[in-house]
N, C-alpha and C positions, 0 to 999 in steps of 0.2 A: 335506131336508124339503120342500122349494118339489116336485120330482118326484114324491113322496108325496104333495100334496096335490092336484097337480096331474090323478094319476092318481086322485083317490078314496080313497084307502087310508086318509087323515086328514082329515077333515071340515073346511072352510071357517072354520067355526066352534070349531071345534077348538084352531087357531092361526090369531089373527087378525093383520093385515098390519102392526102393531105391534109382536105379537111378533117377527115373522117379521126387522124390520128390527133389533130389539133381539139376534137371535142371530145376525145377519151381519153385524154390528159386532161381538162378539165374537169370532165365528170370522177377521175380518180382524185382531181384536190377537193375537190367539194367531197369525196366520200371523206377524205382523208382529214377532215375538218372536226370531224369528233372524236378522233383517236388524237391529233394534236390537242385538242382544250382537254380529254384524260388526261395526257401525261403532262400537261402544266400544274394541272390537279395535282395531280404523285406528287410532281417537285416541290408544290406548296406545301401538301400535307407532310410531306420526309423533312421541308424547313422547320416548319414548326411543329415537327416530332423531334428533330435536332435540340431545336430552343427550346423544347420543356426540359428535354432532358439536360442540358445545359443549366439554367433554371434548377433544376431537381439536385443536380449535382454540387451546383453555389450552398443551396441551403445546406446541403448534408457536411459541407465543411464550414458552414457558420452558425455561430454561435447565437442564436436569437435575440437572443435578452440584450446584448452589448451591442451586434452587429461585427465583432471582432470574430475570426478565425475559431473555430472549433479545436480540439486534440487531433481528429482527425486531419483539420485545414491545413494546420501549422506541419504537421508532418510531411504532409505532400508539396507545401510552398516550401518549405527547408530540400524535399529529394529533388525540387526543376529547380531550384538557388545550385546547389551544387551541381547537376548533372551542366549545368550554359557552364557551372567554370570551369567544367574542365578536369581538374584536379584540386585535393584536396585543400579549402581554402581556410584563414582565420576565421575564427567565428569564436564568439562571447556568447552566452546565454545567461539570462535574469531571468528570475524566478521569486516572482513580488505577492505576497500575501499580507489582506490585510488585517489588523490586528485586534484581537478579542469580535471577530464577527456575529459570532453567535449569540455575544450580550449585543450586539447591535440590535439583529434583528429580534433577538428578545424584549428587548426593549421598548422600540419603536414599529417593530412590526416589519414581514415581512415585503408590503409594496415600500418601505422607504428602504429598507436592507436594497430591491431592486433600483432604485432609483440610485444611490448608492455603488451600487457595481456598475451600472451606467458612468454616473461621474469618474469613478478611479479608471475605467478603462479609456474612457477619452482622454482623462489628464496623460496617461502612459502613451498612447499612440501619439499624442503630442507630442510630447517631452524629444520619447523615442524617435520619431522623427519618420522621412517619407521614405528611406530605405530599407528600413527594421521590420521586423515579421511578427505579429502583436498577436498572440491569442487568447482566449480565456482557458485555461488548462483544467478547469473543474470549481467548482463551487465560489470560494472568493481570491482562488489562486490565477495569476496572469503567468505566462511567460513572452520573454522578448529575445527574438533570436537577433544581434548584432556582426553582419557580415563584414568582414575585414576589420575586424575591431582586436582588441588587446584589453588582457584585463584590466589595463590601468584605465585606458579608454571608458571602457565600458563600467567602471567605478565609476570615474566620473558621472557618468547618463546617470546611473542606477542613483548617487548621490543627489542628482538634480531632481531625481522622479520626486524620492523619498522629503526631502527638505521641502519641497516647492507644493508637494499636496495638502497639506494644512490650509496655506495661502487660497487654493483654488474655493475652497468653499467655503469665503468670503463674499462670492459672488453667487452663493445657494442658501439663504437664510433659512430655507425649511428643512435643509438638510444638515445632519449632527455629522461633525468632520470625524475625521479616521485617520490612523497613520500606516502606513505601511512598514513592513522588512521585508528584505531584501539579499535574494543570496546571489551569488553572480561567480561565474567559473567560465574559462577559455580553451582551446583549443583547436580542431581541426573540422572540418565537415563532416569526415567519415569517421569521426568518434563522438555523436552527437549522444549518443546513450548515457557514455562515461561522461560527458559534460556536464548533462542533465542533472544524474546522479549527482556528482559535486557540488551544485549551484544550489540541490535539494539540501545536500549537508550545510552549507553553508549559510542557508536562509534558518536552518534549525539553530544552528550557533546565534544566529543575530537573533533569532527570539528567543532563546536564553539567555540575553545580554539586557 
């Protein structure tokens, strides 16, 4: 329009210089209409590049087979446990394995051996409760991090795990029960290594018993 008037063709008075700004402000949102729907794009595509990798990162500290925490899970849900409290807090750790696994799965074969660590690891997250930090630490080994807890405390859970799994598969007729042992040691947040260790010595004692 501005060339058309420029040349004569539409009279000065025709379209006055208000209008003229009133339709190239329009012609600029309508350019501007597919540089907006791009960067809605971006924002979608960076969401759900967010959410895979969110996604990518759940798996990598879960343990597949149980659904329970990984070595890696458990490590990182015990460093933001301690880093919200603050300072160095009670904490108990169990360290539950179950017992002659390898005639299990000898035995019966290795999808009921899985079916099997299914069961022990839901009975444990049970037992253990909605505050506890439940992982699979490696092969038929669990551990249970109990925050503000005391060794006698945490006896006790670790006693209820132990006595009360028998029972459970009473309600799994194709599955051959198991028992567990149980090592359990307390201390502090920020000696969760040495605690570890301990509950490890002390699970060895109970299966020498």
């Amino acid at each position: 329009m501005y060339p058309a008037r420029t040349f004569g063709l539409i009279s000065d008075g025709a379209l006055p210089d208000g209008l003229m700004m009133f339709a190239a402000t329009i012609e600029c949102l309508i350019l501007s209409l597919p540089v907006a729907s791009r960067i809605r794009n971006l924002r979608i595509e960076h969401e759900r590049a967010h959410e895979r990798h969110v996604m990518l990162e759940r798996q990598a500290q879960t343990d597949a087979l149980t659904g329970l925490a990984n070595r890696r899970g458990f490590g990182e849900a015990l460093a933001r446990a301690a880093a919200g409290h603050g300072e160095p807090m009670p904490i108990a750790l169990l360290v539950i394995d179950i017992d002659h696994f390898k005639r299990v799965n000898d035995q019966h074969g290795h999808a009921t051996g899985d079916a099997i660590l299914r069961h022990v690891a839901a009975h444990v997250a049970r037992v253990a409760g909605s505050g506890a930090i439940v992982a699979r630490h490696g092969g038929e080994e669990f551990v249970v991090a109990l925050r503000n807890h005391d060794l006698m405390r945490a006896g006790t859970i670790a006693e209820r795990i132990r006595v009360s799994m028998d029972v459970t598969f009473d309600t799994e007729p194709s599955l051959p029960s198991v028992t567990v042992s149980i090592g359990v040691a307390a201390g502090f947040s920020d000696e969760v290594e040495s605690i570890l260790a301990d509950a490890d010595c002390a699970l060895y004692r109970a299966k020498n018993e």
